[in-house]
SETOR-435750 format. One record per residue: x, y, z of N, C-alpha, C, O, CB in turn. Coordinates in steps of 0.05 Angstrom, whole numbers, padded with zeros to 5 digits, always signed. Glycine has a CB too. Layout:
N
XYZXYZXYZXYZXYZ...
***
This chain:
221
+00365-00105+00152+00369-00080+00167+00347-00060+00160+00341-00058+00136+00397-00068+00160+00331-00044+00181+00310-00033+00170+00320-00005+00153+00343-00005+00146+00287-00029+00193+00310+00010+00149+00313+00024+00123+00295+00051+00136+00278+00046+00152+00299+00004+00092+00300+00078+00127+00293+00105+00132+00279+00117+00113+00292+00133+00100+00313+00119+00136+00260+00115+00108+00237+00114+00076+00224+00151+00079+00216+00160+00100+00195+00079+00080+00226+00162+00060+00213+00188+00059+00200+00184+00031+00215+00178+00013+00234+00217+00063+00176+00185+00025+00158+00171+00007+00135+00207+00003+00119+00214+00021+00139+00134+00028+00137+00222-00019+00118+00239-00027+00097+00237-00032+00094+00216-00045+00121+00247-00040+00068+00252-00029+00044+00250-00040+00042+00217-00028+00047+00197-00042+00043+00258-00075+00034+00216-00003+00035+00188+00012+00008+00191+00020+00001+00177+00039+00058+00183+00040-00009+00204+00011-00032+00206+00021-00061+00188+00017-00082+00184+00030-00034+00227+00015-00050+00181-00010-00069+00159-00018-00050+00148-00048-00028+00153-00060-00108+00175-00024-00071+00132-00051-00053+00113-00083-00038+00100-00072-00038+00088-00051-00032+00130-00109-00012+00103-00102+00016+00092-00104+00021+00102-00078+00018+00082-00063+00037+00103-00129+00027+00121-00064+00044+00133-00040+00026+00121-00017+00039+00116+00004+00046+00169-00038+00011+00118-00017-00005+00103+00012+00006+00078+00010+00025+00074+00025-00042+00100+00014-00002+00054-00009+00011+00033-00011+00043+00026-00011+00051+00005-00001+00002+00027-00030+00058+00042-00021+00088+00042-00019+00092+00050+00006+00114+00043+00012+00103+00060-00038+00080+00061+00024+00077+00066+00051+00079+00046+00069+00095+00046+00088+00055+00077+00054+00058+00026+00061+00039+00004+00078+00058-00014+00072+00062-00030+00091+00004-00004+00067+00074-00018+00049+00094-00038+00041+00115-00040+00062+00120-00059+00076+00105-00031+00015+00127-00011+00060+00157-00007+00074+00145-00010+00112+00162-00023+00124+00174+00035+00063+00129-00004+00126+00118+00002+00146+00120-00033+00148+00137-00042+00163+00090+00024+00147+00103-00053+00135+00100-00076+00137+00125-00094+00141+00124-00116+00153+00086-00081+00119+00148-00083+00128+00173-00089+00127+00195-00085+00158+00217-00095+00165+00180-00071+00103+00175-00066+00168+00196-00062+00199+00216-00039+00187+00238-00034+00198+00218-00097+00212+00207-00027+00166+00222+00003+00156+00209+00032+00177+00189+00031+00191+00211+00010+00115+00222+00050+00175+00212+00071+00189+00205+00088+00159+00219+00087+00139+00236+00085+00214+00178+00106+00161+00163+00120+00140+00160+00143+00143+00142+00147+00159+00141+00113+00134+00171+00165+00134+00161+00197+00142+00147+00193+00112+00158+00184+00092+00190+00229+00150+00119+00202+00117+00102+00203+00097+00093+00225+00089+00072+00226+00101+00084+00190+00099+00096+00250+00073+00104+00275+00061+00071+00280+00046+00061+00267+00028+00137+00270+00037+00062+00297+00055+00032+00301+00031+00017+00330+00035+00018+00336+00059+00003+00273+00039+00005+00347+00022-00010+00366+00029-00036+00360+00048-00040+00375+00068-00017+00376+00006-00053+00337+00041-00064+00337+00065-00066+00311+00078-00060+00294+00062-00085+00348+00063-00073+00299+00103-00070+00269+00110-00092+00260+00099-00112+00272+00089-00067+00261+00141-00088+00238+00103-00122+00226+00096-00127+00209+00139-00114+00212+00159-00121+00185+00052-00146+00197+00135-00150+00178+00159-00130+00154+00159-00113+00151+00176-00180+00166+00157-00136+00135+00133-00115+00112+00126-00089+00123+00137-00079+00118+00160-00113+00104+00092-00076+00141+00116-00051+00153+00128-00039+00163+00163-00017+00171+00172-00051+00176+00113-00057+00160+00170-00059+00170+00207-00066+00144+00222-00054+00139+00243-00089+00194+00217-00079+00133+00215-00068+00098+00230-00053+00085+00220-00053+00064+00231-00087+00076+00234-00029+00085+00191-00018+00077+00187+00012+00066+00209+00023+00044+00211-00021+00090+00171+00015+00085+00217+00038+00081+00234+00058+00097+00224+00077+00097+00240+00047+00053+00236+00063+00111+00203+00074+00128+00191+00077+00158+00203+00058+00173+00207+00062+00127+00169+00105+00164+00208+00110+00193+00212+00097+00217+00197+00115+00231+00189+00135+00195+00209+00074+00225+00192+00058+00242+00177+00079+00270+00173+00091+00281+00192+00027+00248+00194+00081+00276+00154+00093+00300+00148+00070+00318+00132+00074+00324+00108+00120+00294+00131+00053+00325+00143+00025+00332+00121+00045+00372+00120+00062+00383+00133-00026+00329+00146+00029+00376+00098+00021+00409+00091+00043+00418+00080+00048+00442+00079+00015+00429+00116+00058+00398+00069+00074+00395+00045+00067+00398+00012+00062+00378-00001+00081+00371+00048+00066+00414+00004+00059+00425-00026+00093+00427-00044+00105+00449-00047+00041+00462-00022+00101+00406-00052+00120+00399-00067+00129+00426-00087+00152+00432-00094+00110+00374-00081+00105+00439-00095+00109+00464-00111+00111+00483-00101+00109+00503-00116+00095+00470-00126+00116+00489-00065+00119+00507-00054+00143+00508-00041+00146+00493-00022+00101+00511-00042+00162+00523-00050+00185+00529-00039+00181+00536-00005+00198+00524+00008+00197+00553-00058+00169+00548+00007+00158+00550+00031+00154+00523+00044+00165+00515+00065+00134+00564+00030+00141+00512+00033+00131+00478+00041+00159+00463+00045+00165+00450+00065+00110+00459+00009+00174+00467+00026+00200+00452+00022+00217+00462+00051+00223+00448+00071+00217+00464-00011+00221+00484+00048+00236+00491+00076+00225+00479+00102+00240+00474+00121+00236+00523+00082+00196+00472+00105+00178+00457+00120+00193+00427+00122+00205+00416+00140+00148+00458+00106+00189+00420+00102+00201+00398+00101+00230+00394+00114+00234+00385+00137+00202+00392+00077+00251+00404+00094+00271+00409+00110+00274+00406+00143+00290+00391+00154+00276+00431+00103+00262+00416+00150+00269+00424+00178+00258+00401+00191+00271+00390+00209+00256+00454+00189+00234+00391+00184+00217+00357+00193+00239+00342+00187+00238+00324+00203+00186+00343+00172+00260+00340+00171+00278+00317+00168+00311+00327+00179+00334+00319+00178+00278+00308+00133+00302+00341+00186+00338+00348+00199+00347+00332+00216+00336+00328+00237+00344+00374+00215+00370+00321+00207+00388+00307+00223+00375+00268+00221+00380+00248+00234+00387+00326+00260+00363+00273+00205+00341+00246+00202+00357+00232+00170+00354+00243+00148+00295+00261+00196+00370+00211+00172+00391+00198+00149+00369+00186+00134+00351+00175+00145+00418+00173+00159+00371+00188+00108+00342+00182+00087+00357+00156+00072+00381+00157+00064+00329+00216+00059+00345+00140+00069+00362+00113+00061+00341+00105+00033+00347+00089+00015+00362+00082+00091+00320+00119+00034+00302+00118+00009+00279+00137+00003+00257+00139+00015+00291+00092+00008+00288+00152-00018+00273+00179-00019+00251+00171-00041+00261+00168-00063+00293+00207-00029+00235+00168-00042+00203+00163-00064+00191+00181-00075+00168+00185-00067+00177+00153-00052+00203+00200-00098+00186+00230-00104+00163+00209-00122+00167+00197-00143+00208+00263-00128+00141+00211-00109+00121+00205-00111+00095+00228-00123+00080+00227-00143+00120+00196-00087+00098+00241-00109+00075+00267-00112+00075+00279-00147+00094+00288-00160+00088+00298-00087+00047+00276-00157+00043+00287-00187+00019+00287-00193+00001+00274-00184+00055+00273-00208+00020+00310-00218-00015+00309-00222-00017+00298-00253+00003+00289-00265-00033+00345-00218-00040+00299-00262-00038+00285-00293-00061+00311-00300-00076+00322-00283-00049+00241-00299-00061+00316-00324-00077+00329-00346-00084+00320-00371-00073+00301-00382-00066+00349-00352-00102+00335-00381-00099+00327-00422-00099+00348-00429-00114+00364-00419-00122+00311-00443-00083+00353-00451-00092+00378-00465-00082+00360-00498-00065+00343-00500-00071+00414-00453-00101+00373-00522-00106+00362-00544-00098+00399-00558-00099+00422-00551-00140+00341-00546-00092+00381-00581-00094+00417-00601-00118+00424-00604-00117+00447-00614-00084+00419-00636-00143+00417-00599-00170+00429-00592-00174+00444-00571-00182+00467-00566-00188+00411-00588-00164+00422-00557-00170+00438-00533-00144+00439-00518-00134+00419-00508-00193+00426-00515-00132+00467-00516-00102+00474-00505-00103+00489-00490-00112+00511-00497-00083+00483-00520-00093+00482-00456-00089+00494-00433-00061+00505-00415-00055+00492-00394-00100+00480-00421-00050+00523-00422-00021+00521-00429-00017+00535-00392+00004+00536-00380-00007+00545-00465-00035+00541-00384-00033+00539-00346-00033+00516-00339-00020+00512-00319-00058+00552-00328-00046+00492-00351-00049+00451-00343-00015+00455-00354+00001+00446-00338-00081+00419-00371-00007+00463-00370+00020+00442-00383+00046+00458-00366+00069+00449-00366+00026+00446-00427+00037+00486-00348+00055+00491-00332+00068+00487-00312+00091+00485-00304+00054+00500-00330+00037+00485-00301+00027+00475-00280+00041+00436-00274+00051+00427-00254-00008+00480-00288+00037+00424-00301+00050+00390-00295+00083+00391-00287+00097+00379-00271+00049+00368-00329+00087+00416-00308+00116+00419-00308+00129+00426-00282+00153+00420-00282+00123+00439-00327+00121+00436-00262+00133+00449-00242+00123+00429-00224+00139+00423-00206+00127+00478-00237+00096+00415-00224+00101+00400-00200+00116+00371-00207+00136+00365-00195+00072+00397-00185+00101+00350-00233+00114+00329-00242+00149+00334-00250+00159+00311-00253+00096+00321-00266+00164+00350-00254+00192+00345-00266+00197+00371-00247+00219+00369-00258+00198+00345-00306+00199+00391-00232+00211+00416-00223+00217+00412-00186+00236+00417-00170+00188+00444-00232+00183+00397-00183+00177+00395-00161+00210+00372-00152+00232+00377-00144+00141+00384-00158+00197+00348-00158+00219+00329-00150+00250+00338-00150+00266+00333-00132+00218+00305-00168+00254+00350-00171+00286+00357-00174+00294+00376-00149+00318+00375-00141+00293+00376-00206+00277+00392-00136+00277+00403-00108+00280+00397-00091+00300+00397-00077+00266+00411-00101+00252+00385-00086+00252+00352-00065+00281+00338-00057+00292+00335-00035+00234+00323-00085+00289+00329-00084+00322+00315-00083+00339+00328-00071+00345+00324-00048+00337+00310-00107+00353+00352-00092+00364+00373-00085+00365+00382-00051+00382+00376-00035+00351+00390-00102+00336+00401-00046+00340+00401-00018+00343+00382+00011+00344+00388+00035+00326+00414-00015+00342+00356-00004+00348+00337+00019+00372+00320+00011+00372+00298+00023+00323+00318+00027+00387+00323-00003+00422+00324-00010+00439+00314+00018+00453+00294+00016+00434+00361-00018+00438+00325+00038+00449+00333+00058+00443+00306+00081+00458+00296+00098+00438+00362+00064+00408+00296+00072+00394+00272+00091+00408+00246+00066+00401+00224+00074+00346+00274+00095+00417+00246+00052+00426+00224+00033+00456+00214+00040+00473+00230+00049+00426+00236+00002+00461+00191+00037+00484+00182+00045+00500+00157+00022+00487+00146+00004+00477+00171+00076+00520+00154+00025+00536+00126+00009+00515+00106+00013+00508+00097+00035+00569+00113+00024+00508+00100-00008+00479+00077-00001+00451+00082-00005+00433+00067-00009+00476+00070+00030+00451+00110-00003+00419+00118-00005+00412+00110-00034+00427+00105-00052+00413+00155+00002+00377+00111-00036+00371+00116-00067+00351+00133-00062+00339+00141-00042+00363+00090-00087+00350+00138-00093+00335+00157-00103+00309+00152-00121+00313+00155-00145+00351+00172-00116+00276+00141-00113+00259+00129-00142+00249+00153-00146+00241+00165-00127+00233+00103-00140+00248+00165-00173+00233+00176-00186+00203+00167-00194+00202+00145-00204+00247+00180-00203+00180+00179-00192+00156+00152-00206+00147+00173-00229+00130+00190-00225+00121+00137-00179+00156+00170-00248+00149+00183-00276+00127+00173-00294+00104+00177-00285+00171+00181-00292+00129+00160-00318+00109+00153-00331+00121+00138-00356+00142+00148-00361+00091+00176-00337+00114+00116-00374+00126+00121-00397+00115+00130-00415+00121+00124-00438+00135+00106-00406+00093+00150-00409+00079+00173-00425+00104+00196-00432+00102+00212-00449+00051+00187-00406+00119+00194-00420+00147+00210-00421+00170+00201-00445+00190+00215-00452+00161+00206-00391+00165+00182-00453+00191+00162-00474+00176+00173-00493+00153+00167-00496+00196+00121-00477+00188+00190-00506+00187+00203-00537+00185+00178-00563+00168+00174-00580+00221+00221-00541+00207+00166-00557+00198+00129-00566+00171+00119-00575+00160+00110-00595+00201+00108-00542+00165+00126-00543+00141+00102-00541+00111+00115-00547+00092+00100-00550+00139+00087-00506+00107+00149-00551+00088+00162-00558+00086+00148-00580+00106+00146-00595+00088+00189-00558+00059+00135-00587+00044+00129-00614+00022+00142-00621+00012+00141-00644+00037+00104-00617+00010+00160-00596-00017+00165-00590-00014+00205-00598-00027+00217-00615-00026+00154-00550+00002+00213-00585-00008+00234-00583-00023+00259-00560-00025+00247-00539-00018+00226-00596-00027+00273-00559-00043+00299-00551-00026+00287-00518-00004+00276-00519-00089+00299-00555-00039+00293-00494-00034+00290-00466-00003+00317-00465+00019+00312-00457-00024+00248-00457-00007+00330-00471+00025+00345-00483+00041+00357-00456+00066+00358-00456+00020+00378-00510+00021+00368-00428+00042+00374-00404+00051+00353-00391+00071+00349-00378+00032+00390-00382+00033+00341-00398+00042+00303-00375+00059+00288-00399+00075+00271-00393+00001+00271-00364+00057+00292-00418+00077+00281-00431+00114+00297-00426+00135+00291-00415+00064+00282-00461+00105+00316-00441+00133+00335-00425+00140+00338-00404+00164+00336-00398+00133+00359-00425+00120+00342-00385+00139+00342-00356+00146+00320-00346+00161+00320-00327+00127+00353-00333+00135+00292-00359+00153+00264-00349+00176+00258-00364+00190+00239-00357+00136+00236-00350+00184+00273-00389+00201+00272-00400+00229+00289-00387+00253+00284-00386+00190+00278-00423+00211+00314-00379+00235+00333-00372+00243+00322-00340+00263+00330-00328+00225+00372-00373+00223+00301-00327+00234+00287-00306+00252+00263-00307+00269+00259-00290+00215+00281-00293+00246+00245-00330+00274+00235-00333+00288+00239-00338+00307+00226-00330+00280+00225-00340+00292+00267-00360+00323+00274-00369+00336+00281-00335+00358+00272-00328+00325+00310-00397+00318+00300-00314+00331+00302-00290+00345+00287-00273+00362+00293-00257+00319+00308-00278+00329+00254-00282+00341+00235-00262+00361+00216-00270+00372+00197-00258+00322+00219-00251+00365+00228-00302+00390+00214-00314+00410+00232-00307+00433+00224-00303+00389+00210-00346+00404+00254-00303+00429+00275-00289+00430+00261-00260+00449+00246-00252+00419+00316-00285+00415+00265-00250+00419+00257-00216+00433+00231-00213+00444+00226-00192+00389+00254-00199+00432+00214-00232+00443+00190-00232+00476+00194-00237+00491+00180-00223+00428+00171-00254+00481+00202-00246+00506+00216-00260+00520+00239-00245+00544+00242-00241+00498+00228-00286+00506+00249-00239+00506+00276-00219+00527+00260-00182+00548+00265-00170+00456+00289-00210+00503+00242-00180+00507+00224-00144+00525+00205-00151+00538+00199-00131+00475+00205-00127+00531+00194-00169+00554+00172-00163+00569+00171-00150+00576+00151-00138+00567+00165-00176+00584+00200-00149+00610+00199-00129+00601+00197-00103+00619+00194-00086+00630+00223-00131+00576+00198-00094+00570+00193-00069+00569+00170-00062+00579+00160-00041+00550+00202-00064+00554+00159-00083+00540+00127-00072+00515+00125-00077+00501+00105-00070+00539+00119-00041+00507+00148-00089+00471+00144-00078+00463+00136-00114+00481+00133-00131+00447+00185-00060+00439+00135-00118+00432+00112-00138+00403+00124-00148+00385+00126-00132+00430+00078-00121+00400+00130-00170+00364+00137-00180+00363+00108-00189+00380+00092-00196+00356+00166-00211+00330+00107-00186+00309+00096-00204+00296+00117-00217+00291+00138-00204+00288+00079-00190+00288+00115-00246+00268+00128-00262+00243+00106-00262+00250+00088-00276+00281+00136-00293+00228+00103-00256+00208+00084-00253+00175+00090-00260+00161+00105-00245+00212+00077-00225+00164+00077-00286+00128+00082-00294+00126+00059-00275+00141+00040-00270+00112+00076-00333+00100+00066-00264+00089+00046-00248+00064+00028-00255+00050+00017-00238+00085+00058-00225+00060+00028-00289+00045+00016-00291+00016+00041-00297+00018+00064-00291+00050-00004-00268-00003+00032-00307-00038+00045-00316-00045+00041-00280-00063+00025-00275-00067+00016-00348-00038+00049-00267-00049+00047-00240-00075+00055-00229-00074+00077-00217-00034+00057-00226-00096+00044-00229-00128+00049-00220-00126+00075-00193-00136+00073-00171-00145+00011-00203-00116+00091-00199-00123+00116-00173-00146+00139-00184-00160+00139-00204-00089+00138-00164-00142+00159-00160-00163+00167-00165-00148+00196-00191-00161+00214-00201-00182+00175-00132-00130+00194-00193-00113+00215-00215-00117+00209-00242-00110+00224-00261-00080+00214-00212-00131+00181-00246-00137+00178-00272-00172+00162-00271-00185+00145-00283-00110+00158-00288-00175+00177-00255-00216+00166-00247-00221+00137-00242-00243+00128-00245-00243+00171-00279-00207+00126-00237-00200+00097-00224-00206+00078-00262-00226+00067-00271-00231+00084-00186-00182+00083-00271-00190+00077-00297-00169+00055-00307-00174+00042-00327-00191+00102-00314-00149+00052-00296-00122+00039-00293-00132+00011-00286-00153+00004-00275-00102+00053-00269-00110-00004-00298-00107-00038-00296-00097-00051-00278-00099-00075-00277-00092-00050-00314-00084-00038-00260-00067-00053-00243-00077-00038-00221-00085-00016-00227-00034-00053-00249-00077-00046-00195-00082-00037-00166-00055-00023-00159-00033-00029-00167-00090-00064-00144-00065+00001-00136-00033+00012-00125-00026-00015-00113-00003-00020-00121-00033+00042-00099-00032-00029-00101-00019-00047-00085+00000-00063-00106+00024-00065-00106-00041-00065-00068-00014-00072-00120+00005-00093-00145+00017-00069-00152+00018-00067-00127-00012-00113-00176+00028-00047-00161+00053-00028-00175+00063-00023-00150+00086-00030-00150+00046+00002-00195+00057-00014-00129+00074-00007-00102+00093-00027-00096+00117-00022-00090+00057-00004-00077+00078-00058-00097+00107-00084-00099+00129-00079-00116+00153-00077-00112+00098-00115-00113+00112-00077-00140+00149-00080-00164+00158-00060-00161+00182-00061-00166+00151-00082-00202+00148-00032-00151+00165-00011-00146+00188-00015-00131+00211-00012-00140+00152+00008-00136+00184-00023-00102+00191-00036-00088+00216-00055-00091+00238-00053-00080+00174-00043-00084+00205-00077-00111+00226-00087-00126+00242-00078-00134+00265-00086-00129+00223-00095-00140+00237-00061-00147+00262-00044-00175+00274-00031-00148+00295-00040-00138+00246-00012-00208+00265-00017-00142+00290-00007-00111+00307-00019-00100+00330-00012-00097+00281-00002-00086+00292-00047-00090+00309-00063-00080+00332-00065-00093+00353-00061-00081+00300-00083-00077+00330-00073-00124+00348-00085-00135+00363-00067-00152+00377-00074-00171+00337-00105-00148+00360-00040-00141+00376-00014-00153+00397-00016-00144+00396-00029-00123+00368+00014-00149+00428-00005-00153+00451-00010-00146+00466+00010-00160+00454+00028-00172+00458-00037-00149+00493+00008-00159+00501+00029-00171+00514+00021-00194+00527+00039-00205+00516+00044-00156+00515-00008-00207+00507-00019-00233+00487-00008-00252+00492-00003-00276+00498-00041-00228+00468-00003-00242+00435+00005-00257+00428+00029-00250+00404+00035-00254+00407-00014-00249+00442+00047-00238+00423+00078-00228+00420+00088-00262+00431+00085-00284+00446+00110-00200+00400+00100-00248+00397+00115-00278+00375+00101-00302+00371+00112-00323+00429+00116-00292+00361+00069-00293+00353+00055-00313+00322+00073-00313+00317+00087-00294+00354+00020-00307+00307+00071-00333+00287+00071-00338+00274+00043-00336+00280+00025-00351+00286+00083-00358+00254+00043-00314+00245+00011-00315+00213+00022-00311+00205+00044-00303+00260-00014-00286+00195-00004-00318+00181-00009-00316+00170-00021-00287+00187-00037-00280+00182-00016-00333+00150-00020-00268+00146-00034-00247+00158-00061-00249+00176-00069-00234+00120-00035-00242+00145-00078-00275+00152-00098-00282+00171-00116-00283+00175-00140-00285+00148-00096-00293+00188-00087-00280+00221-00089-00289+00231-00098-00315+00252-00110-00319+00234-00108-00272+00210-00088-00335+00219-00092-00368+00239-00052-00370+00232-00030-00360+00174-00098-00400+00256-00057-00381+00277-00033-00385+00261-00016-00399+00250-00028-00418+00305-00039-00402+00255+00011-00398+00237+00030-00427+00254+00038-00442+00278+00035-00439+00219+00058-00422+00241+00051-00463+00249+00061-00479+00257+00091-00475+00243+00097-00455+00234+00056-00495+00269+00112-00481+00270+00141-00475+00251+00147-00494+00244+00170-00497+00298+00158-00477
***
């Protein structure tokens, strides 16, 4: 049965490919981004451009592009990455992650509540730069926090939607080669856009709430 995909920051990367996936599938795609690219415009994808996730204005934009439109899989996709080190500390970068990586999405969700149904899910695409656990390294401190303060959100939302039906993924997608980390990443969006994909598929209301890996190895918090 095809499927009603609203996929964030679809403009290139992870979100272009998770795009090209579901579209390839005979799914319908409203593809959500501040600006289009070309790829994204022959995609075949319902373009939802001039969307700024951190703009409450934008959001009501949105809104109104999806009214009355049943969302069967919501992809908060859209995020930026930074570094900040105790040398060098930028506490506008670590606000700045915070509101769009962990504030932005919880909105996103939130104001499209209403397009969600018994059945829908919810992927988060976080990081496991966020598992307090799994830090061995150090410094990265807004992208580390705000993927943290995005899973504690989607362990609520998981907990939060049950009585509905609807279902989170918390999901790292892998060192992904985009242009958000200077094409420096191991894995292609195309190879993490599959297992994402996967882990959705195989989300249920058994597992909402898991922290997984693309891979589908479980993380750590």
């Amino acid at each position: 049965m095809n499927k009603t995909v609203l996929i964030t920051g679809a403009n290139r990367g992870i979100g272009l490919a998770l795009t090209k996936i579901y579209l390839n599938r005979g799914d319908t795609v409203y593809a959500a981004c501040r600006h289009s690219s070309e790829e994204l415009n022959d995609s075949g994808a319902n373009v939802v451009d001039g969307i700024d996730v951190n703009d409450p204005t934008s959001i009501k934009k949105l809104i109104q592009e999806m009214q009355g439109v049943q969302i069967d899989i919501l992809i908060n996709n859209a995020g930026i990455f930074r570094n900040e080190t105790l040398d060098d500390m930028n506490y506008d970068n670590i606000q700045e992650q915070l509101n769009i990586n962990a504030i932005a999405p919880l909105r996103v969700t939130h104001s499209l509540l209403t397009n969600l149904t018994n059945g829908s899910k919810v992927g988060l695409i976080t990081s496991r730069m966020g598992s307090i656990q799994d830090n061995g390294s150090g410094s990265y401190y807004g992208y580390r926090m705000s993927k943290a303060a995005l899973n504690a959100a989607g362990k609520s939302l998981a907990n939060d939607l049950k009585a509905q039906g609807i279902s989170v993924a918390i999901l790292h997608p892998g060192f992904v080669s985009t242009r958000m980390v200077n094409f420096g990443g191991d894995v292609s969006p195309e190879e993490s856009a599959q297992g994402l994909v996967t882990r959705l598929d195989e989300l249920s209301m058994a597992n909402t709430g898991t922290f997984w890996h693309a891979n589908g190895e479980v993380l750590p918090w």
